[in-house]
C-alpha positions as CSV (number, residue, x, y, z in Angstrom):
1,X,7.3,-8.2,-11.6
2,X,5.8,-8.1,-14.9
3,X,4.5,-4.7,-16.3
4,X,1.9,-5.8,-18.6
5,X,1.5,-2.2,-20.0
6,X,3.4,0.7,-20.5
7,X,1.4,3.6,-21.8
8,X,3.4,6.7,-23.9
9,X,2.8,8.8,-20.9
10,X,5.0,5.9,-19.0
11,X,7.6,5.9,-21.1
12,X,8.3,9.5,-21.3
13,X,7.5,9.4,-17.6
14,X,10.5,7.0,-16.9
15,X,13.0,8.5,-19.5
16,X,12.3,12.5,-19.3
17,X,12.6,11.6,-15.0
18,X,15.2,8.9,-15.0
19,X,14.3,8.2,-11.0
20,X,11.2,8.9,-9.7
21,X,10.8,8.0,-5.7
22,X,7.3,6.6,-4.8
23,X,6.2,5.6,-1.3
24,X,3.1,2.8,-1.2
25,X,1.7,1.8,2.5
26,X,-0.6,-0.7,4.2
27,X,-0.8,-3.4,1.7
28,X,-2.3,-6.3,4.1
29,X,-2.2,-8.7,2.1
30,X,-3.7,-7.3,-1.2
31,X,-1.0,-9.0,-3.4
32,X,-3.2,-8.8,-7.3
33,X,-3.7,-5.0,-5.9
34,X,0.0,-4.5,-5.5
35,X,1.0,-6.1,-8.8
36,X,-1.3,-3.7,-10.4
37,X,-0.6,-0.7,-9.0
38,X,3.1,-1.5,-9.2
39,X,1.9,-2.1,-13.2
40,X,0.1,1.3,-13.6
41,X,3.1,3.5,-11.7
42,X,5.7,1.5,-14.1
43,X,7.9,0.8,-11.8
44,X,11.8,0.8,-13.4
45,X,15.0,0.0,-11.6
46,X,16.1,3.6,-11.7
47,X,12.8,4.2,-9.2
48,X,12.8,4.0,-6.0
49,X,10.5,2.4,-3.6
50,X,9.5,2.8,0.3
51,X,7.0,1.0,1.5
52,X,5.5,2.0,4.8
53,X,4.9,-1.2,6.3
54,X,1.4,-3.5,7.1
55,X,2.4,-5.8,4.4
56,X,1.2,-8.7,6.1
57,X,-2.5,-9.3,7.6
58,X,-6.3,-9.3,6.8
59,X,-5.9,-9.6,2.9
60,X,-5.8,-13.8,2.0
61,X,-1.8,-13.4,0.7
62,X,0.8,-12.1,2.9
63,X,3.4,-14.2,2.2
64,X,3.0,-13.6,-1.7
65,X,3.3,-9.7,-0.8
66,X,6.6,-10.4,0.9
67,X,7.8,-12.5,-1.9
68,X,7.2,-10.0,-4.3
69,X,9.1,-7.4,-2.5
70,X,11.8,-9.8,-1.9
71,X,11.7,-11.2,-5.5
72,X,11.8,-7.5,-7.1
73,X,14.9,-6.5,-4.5
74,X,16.4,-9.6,-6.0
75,X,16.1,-8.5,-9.3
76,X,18.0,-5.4,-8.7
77,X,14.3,-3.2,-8.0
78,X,15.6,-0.2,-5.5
79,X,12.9,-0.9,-3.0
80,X,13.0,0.3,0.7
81,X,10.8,-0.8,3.3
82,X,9.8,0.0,6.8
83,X,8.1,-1.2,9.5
84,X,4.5,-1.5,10.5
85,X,2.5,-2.0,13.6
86,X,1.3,-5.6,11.8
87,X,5.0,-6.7,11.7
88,X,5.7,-5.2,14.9
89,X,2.4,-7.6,16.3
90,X,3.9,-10.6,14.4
91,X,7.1,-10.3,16.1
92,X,5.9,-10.2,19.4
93,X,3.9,-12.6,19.2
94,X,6.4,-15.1,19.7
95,X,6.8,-13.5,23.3
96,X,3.9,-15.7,24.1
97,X,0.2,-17.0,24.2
98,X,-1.7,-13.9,24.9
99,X,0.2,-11.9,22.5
100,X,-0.3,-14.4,19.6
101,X,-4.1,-14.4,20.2
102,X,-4.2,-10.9,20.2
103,X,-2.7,-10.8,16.7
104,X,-5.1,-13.5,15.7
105,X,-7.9,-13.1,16.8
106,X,-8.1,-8.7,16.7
107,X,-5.7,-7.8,14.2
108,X,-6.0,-10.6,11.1
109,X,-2.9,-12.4,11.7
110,X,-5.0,-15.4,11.0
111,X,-5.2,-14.6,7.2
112,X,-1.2,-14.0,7.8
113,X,-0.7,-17.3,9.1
114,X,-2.8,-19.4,6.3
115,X,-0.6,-17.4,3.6
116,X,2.5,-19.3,5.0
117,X,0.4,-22.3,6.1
118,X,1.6,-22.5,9.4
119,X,0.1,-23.5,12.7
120,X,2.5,-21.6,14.6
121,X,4.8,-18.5,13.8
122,X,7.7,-20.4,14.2
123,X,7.2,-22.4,11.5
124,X,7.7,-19.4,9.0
125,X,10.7,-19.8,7.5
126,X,13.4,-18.3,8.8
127,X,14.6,-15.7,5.6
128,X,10.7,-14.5,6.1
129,X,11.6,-13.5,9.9
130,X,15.1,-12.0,8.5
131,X,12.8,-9.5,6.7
132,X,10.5,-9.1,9.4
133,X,13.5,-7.7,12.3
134,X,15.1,-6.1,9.3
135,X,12.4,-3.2,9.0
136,X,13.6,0.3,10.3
137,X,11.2,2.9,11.2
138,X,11.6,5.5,9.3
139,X,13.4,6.8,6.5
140,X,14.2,10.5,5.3
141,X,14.3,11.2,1.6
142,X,14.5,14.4,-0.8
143,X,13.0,16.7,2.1
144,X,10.0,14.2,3.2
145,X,10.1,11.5,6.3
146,X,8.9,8.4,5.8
147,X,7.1,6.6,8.5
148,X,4.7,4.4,9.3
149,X,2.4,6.2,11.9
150,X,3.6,9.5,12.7
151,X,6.1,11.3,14.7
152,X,5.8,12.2,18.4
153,X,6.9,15.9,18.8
154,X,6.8,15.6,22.8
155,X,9.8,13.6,22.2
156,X,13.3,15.7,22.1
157,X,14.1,13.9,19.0
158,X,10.7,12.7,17.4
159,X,12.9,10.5,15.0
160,X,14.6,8.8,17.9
161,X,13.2,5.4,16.6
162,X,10.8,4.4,18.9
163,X,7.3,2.1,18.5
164,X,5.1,5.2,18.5
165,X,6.1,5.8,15.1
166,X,3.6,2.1,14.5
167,X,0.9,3.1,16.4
168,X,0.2,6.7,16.5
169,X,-3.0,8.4,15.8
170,X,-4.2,11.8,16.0
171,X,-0.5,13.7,16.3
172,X,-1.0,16.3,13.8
173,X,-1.6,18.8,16.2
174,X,1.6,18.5,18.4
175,X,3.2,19.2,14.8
176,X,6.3,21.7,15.1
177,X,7.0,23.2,11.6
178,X,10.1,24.6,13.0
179,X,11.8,21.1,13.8
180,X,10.4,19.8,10.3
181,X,12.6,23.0,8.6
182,X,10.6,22.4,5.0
183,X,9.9,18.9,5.2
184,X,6.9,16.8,4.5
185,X,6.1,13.7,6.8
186,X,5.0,11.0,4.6
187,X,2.7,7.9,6.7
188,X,0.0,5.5,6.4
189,X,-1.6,3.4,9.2
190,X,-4.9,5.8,9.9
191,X,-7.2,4.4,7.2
192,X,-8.6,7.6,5.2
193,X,-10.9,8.1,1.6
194,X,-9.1,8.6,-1.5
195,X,-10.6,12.1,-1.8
196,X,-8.7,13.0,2.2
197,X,-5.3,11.6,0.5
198,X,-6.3,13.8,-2.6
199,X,-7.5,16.8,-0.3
200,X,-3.6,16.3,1.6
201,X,-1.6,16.3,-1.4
202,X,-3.2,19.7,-2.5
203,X,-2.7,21.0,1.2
204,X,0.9,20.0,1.7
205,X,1.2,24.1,2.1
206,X,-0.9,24.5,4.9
207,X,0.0,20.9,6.3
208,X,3.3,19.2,5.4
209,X,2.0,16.2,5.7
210,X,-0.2,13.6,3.9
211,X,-1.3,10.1,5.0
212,X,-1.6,7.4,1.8
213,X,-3.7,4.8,3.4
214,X,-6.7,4.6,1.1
215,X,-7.8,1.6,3.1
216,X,-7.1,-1.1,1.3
217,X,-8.6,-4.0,2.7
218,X,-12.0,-1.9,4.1
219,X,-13.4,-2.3,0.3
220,X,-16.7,-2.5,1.7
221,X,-16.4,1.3,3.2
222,X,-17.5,4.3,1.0
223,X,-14.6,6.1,-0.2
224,X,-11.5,3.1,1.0
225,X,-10.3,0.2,-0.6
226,X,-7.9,1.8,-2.3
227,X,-3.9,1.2,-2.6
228,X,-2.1,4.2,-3.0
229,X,1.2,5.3,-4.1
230,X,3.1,9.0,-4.0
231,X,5.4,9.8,-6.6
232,X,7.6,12.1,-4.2
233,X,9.4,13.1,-6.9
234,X,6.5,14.6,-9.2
235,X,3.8,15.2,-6.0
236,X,1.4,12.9,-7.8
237,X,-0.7,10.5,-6.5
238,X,-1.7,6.8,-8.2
239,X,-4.8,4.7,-7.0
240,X,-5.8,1.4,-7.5
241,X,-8.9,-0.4,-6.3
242,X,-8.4,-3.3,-3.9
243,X,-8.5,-6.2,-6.6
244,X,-8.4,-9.6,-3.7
245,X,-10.6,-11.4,-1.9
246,X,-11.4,-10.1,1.6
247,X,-14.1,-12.2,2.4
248,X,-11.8,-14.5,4.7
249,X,-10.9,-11.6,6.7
250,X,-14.5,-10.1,6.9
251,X,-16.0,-13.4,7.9
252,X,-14.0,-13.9,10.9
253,X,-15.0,-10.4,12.2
């Protein structure tokens, strides 16, 4: 990654707070989105990154978002990521036929699929599927969990890893403060308007938890089509309009 410019405000930003820890989700695709948010936050190698999973899908460059996150853990980037329902589709769909469809035809795996230019999944190379069953499901940092979906609090241990934390929606009001003990579920997956992620950060009080999925790849939608990131560390949030081209995606809907 190149940072193409570092404001004063970055710079003391990175050396009065030598590690900041940011969480991005549902990037889809959106590679020029992610390079420029990743420009604006300034990332450093004394950061730390989670990303939340849906890297791959609907936006026209999957593979190029996985090569990036690859190619800045390579280059000694702290960057931790989890897993989405997207992955979590991709993998099964090697189980067969009617899974496969399902991803391609509901969920944009086509888009996924032309990024690697590949007729069938198994003709993504094989470090690219190394990444893929890598990805845990959650991850608990500095008083927050990290997840994709949510958490299921019917569960006797909701972070008993499980594939409801990938799909869940509409959890927050099984939510027991007393199991979370002060901590703040962090998750993406349930599309929402910059000014709900705003509106979540400044409610963490009443509601220890905020979803950062500014909708990314629904551009088109009042209020989405954005990529956000949390700086954990400083409870601020960074937003960058979706820069690609969805039009492949949108056409095939």
């Amino acid at each position: 990654m190149i940072i193409k410019y570092v404001s004063e405000v970055d710079v003391c930003r990175v050396y009065l707070c030598p590690m900041r820890k940011f969480a991005i989700s549902d990037i889809h695709g959106c590679i020029f989105s992610l390079q420029a948010l990743l420009d604006k936050i300034a990332l450093s190698t004394s950061d730390e990154l989670y990303l939340l999973g849906d890297y791959i899908d609907r936006g026209p460059d999957s593979k190029g978002v996985i090569d990036l996150v690859l190619s800045l853990q390579a280059n000694g980037y702290r960057v931790y990521c989890l897993r989405g329902n997207h992955e979590q589709m991709l993998l099964e769909s090697l189980n067969g036929w009617n899974t496969y469809f399902d991803w391609i035809d509901n969920w944009g795996g086509q888009q996924t699929m032309d990024s690697f230019e590949a007729l069938v999944p198994k003709k993504i190379p094989a470090p690219y599927w190394d990444f893929f069953n890598g990805l845990g499901y959650f991850s608990e940092v500095d008083g927050y969990i990290l997840v994709h979906a949510g958490l299921d609090f019917s569960r006797d241990n909701p972070l008993q890893p499980n594939k409801d934390m990938l799909y869940l929606r509409n959890w927050y009001g099984q939510l027991d403060r007393e199991w979370l003990d002060g901590r703040i579920i962090v998750h993406g997956h349930t599309p929402v308007a910059k000014q709900e992620v705003e509106d979540m950060l400044r409610n963490l009080h009443r509601l220890p938890v905020i979803d950062i999925d500014g909708g990314c790849f629904a551009k088109h939608l009042p209020g989405k089509g954005y990529l956000c990131a949390f700086d954990m560390t400083n409870r601020e949030l960074f937003f960058q309009k979706n820069l690609d081209d969805m039009s492949g995606y949108w056409k095939s809907r």
